[in-house]
C-alpha positions in Angstrom: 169.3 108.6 178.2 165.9 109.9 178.6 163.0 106.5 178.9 160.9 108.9 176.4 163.6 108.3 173.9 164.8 104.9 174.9 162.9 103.1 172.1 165.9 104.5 169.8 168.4 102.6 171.6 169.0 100.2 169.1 168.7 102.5 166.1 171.3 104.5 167.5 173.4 101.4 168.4 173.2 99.7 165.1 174.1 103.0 163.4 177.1 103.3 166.0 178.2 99.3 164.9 178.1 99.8 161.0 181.0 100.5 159.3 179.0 101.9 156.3 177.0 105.1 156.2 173.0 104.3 155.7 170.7 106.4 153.8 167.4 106.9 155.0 164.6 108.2 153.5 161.0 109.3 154.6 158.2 109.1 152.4 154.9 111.3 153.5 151.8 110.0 151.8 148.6 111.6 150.9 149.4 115.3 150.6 146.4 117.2 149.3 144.4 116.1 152.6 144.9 117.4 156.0 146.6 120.5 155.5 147.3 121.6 158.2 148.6 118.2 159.7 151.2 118.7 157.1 152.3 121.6 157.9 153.3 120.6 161.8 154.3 117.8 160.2 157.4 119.4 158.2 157.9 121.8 160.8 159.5 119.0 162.5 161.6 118.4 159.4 162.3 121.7 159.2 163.3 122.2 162.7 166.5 119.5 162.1 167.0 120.2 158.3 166.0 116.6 157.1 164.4 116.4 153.6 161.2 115.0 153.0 159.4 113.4 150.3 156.0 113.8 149.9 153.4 112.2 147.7 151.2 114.1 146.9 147.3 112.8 145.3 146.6 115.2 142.3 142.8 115.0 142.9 143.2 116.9 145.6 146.0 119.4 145.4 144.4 122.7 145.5 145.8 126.0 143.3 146.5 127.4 147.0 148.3 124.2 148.9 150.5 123.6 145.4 151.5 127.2 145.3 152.3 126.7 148.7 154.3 123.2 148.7 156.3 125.0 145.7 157.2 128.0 147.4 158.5 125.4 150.1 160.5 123.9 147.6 161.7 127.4 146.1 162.8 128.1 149.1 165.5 124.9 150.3 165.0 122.2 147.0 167.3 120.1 148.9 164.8 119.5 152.2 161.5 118.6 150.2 160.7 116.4 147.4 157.4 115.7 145.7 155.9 113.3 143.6 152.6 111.3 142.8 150.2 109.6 144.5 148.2 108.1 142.8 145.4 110.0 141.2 142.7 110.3 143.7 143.0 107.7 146.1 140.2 105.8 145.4 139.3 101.9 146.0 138.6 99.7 142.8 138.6 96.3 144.2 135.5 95.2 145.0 137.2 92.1 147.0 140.2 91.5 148.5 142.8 94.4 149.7 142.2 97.9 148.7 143.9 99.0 145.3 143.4 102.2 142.9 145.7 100.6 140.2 144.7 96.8 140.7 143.9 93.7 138.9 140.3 95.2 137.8 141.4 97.8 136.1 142.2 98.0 132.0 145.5 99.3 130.9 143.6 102.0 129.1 141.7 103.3 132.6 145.0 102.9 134.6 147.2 104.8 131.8 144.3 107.2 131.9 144.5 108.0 135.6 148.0 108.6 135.6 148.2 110.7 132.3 145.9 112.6 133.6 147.4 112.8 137.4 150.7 113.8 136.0 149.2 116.7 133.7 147.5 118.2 136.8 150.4 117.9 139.0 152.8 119.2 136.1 150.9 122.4 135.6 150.3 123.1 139.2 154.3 122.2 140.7 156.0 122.6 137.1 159.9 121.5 137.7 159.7 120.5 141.3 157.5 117.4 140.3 160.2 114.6 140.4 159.3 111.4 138.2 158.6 109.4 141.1 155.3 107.1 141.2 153.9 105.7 144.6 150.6 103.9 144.2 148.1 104.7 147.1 147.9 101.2 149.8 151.6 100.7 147.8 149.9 98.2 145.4 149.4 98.4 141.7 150.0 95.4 139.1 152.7 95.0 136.2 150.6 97.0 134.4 150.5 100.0 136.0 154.6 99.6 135.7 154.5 99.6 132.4 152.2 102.5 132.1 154.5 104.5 134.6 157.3 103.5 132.5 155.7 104.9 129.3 154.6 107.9 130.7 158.8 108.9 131.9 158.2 108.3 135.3 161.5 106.5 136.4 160.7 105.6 140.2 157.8 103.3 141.3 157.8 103.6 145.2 155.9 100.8 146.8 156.4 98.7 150.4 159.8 96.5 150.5 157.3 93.5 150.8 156.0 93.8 147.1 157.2 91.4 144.6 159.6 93.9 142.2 158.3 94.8 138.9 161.7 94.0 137.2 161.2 96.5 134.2 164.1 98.1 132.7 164.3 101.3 132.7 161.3 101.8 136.4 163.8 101.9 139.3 161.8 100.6 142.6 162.5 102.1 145.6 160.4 100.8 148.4 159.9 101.9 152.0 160.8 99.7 154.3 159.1 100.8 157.7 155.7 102.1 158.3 155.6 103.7 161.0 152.0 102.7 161.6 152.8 99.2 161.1 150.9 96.4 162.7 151.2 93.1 163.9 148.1 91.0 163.8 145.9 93.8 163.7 147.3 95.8 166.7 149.9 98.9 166.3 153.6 97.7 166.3 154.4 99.5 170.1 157.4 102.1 169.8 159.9 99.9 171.1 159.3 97.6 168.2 159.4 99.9 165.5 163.1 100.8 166.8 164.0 97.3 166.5 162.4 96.8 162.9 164.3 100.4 162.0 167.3 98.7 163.8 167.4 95.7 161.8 166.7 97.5 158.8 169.9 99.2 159.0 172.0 96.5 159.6 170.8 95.3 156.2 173.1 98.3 155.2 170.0 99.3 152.3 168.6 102.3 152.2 165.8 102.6 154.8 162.8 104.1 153.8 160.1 105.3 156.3 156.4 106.1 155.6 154.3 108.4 157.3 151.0 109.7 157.0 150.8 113.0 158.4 147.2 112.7 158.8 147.1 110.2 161.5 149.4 111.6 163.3 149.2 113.7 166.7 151.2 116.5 168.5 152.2 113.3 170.3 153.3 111.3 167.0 155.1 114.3 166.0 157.2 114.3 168.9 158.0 111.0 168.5 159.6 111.9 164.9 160.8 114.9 166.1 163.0 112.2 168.2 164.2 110.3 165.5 165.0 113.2 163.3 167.4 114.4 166.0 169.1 111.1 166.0 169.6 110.9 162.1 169.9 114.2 161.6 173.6 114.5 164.3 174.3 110.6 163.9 177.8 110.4 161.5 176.7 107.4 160.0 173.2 108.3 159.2 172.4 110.1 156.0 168.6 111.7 155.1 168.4 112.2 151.6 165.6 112.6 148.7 164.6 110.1 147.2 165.0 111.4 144.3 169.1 111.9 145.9 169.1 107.9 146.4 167.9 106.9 142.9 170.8 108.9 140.9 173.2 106.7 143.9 171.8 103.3 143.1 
């Protein structure tokens, strides 16, 4: 086994020791910047026919990039998904962690945001907008779950560390790797991240990654491109929408 990949060891040997296929996921936040990071981004996809989700901030999708990103999905439905982010990704908090749909906020200026959001990205992607919600930072309040759920989204998509909303009728499906997670403030190194995907799958839940294609390198990329190779031939491993896992819960 090559050393470049050997930081998938133990993804591939806890997908080898479960007796149950695993669904994973990846969610790719913040579509509508970096263009063109994006777009080496889901070549890599692409290249190993794994579906994507991406999640996509309606402030700044462009006529051009949403015509684009729905030709994409008029072209294989079944390898991209896309949903909102947000509305434009913007900090409201003026202490504590960053937040667009936070404590601060009224109900009527989050419901606003949204309603609003969602119209944009309903005229722009029409019927490849699936009702999924993923609030920028993953963080919003019990309000902004009620809005969402008033509004007919019917997936909130946060990190697995948040608290669930438990509102009947908003499905949460949360990522449950980042892969630019830290550690008291320094990266997680490579060979960590296998073993947090590792023990994620042994939880036999589906595992949800999050990238941000911004961030990420030629180098990054080929990093992905790694793991995409493994899911995408491994018998047990499944990559699916998360629009795919919802209708399975």
């Amino acid at each position: 086994m090559s050393s470049m990949t050997a930081w998938l060891d133990p993804v591939r040997e806890a997908l080898d020791e479960s007796d149950a296929s695993i669904n994973f996921f990846f969610r790719d936040d913040d579509a509508g910047w970096a263009n063109d990071e994006f777009r080496a981004l889901l070549a890599c996809f692409r290249r190993h026919s794994v579906p994507i989700d991406i999640a996509v901030i309606p402030s700044a999708l462009t006529a051009e990039f949403a015509a684009e990103i729905c030709a994409l999905h008029g072209e294989a439905p079944a390898l991209i998904g896309i949903h909102q982010h947000g509305f434009s990704h913007t900090n409201h908090e003026v202490v504590g962690r960053k937040c667009e749909f936070g404590a601060s906020r009224t109900r009527r200026d989050q419901y606003s945001d949204i309603q609003l959001g969602n119209t944009k990205l309903k005229a722009m992607l029409g019927p490849a907008l699936d009702p999924i919600f993923t609030p920028p930072w993953n963080r919003c309040t019990e309000i902004t779950g009620e809005c969402l759920r008033e509004l007919g989204f019917r997936v909130l998509s946060r990190d697995a560390t948040a608290l669930s909303l438990a509102l009947p009728g908003l499905n949460e499906l949360p990522v449950s790797v980042d892969w630019f997670a830290k550690k008291n403030g320094a990266r997680l190194s490579f060979e960590c991240l296998g073993a947090l995907i590792a023990n994620t799958v042994r939880q036999k839940q589906p595992v949800g990654i999050m990238l941000h294609h911004q961030v990420m390198n030629e180098d990054e990329r080929h990093l992905v491109n790694d793991l995409l190779a493994l899911l995408s031939t491994h018998p047990q491993a499944h990559c699916k929408l998360m629009r795919e896992i919802n209708e399975g819960c």
